[in-house]
Each structure stands twice: as C-alpha cells, then as structure tokens.
C-alpha positions as semicolon CSV with decimal commas, in nm:
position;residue;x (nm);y (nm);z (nm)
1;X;13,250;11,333;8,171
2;X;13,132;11,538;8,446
3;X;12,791;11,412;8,611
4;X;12,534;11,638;8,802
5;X;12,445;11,527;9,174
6;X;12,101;11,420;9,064
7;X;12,240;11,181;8,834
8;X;12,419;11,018;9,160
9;X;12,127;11,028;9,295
10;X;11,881;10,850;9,037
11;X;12,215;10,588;8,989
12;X;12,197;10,510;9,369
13;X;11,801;10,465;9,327
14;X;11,820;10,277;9,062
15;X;12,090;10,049;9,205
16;X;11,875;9,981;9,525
17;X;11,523;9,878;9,366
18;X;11,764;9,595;9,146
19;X;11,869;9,479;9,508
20;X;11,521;9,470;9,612
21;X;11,452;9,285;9,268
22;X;11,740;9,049;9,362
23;X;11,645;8,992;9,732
24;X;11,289;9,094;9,823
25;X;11,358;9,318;10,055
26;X;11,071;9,561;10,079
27;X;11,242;9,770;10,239
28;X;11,526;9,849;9,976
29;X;11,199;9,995;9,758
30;X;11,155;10,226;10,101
31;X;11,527;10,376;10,047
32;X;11,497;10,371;9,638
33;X;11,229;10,639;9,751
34;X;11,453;10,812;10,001
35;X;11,763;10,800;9,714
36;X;11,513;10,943;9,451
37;X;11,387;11,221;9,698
38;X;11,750;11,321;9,640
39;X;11,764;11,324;9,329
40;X;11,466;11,546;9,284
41;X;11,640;11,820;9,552
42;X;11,947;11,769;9,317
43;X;11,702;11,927;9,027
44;X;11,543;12,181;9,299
45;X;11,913;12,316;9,310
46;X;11,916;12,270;9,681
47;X;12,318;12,202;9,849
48;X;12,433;11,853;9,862
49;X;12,324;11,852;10,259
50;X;11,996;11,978;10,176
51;X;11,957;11,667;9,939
52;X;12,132;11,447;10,222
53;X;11,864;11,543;10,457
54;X;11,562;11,487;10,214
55;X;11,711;11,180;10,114
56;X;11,731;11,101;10,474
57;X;11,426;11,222;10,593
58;X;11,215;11,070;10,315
59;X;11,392;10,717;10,326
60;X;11,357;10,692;10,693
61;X;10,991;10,769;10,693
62;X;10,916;10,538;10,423
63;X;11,082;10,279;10,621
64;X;10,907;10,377;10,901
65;X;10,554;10,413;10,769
66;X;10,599;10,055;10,575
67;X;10,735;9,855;10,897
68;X;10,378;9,974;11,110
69;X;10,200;9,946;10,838
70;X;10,352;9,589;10,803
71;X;10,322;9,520;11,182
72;X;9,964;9,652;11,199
73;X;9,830;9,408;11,001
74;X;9,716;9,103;11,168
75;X;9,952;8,795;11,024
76;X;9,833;8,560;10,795
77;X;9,672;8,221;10,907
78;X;9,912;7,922;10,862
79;X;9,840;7,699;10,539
80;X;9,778;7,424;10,823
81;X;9,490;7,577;11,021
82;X;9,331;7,712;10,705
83;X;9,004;7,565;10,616
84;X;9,010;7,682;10,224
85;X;9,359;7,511;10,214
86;X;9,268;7,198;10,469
87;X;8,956;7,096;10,469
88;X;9,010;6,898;10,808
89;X;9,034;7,236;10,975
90;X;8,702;7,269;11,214
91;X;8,604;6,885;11,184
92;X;8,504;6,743;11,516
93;X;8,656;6,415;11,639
94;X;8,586;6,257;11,979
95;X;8,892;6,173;12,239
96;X;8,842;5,873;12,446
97;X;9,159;5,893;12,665
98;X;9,488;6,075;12,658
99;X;9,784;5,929;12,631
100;X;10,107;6,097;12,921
101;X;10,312;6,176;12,594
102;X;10,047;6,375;12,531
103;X;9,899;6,221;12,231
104;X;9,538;6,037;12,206
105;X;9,484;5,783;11,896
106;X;9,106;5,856;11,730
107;X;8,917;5,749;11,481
108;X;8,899;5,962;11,173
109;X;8,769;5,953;10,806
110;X;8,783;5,565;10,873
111;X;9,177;5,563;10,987
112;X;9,342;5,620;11,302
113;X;9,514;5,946;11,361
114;X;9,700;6,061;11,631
115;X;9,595;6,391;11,756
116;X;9,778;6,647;12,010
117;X;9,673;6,946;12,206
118;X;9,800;7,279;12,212
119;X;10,089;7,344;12,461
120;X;9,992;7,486;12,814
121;X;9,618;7,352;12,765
122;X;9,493;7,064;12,987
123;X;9,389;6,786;12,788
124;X;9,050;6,643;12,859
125;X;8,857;6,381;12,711
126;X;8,538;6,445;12,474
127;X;8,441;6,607;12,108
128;X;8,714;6,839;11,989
129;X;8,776;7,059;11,701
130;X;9,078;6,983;11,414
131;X;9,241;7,330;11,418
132;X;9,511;7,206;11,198
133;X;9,726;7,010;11,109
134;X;10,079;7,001;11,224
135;X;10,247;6,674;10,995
136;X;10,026;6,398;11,021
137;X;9,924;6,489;11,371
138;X;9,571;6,636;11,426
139;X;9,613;6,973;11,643
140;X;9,288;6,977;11,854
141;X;9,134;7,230;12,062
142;X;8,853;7,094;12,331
143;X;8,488;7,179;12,217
C-alpha cells in the first residue's frame, strides 16, 4: 500500500490534536494546524520541502500568535480575592494592633480571625479592606 505525502501529513495532524485531547496542551492544536498546512501543500502538488516549510511556517506562527495572544490577556483573578466567589472580599474590618509575626487578631462576623498584610507593605493600625482570603487568614490591604 503506497500512501501519498498528504496522507502523512493529515496522520501526523491527526495524531497531535489526540495529544492535545490527552494533555491540554493548547499548543499541540497550534502544530495540528501547522501539520495540516502540510497536508494541504501535499494536495497543491508542491515538493516535500515546500510542504516542510508551510508546515513550518504555519505551525510556528500559530504558536506564536496563540502564546501573545495568551500573554496579552490580563490573568484571571484568584478564586480567593474574588468577590462573586468570596463574599468576604472588600468587607472592612478594623485593626487594633499588630502583632511582630505579622499577624493582628480582629473581630469578624462575630468570631475572631486572624488577618495578615501583604508582603513589603507597612502594617498600620485602623479600618482595612478583606482582599482575600489566603486559608483561614484574612489578607488585608489598609483603607
């Protein structure tokens, strides 16, 4: 059984989207496109390097265009510091004294809680906002 090259080709495509299936990788979609770019030079009736190249050419732009598309894109907000998800997100609670581990016990939906501060900020007595939760620590920023 003799196979054209453009039956390689859609093979090789068709073999990387079921690893992308199997692992997620986006990016595995990216070179299916490159691998089926291939193909279709295959049925142009373009050389085996012309159909290297456009395999090439196409997969690596794909790749490209997905991964600044991808890094463009501000991240998405941690469950913990999302109000939709945490509704304890942008409460206020008020901080009588700080303790040197860096932790301050307050008052909180009738409990005590121990809240923190972000790293690098100077804690300071006074109302602060819950800006999430990190365990069952209280991550406040100063109002």
């Amino acid at each position: 059984m003799n196979l054209d090259a453009s039956t390689y080709w859609w093979l090789l495509a068709g073999a990387a989207v079921v690893a992308e299936l199997l692992t997620g990788t986006f990016y595995l979609l990216m070179l299916a496109v490159g691998l089926a770019a291939g193909a279709v030079a295959a049925h142009a009736g373009l050389g085996t390097a012309a159909q290297i190249l456009a395999s090439a050419v196409v997969g690596v732009a794909t790749v490209l265009g997905a991964y600044f598309a991808r890094r463009s894109r501000p991240g998405e907000p941690s469950a913990r510091a999302d109000r939709s998800v945490n509704l304890d997100v942008g409460e206020t609670v008020h901080i009588d004294a700080w303790q040197p581990d860096g932790t301050a016990t307050v008052k909180y939906r009738g409990a005590s809680w121990t809240a923190i501060h972000r790293p690098g900020i100077t804690p300071a007595t006074g109302p602060h906002r819950v800006a999430e939760l990190v365990g069952n620590r209280l991550l406040v920023d100063p109002l």
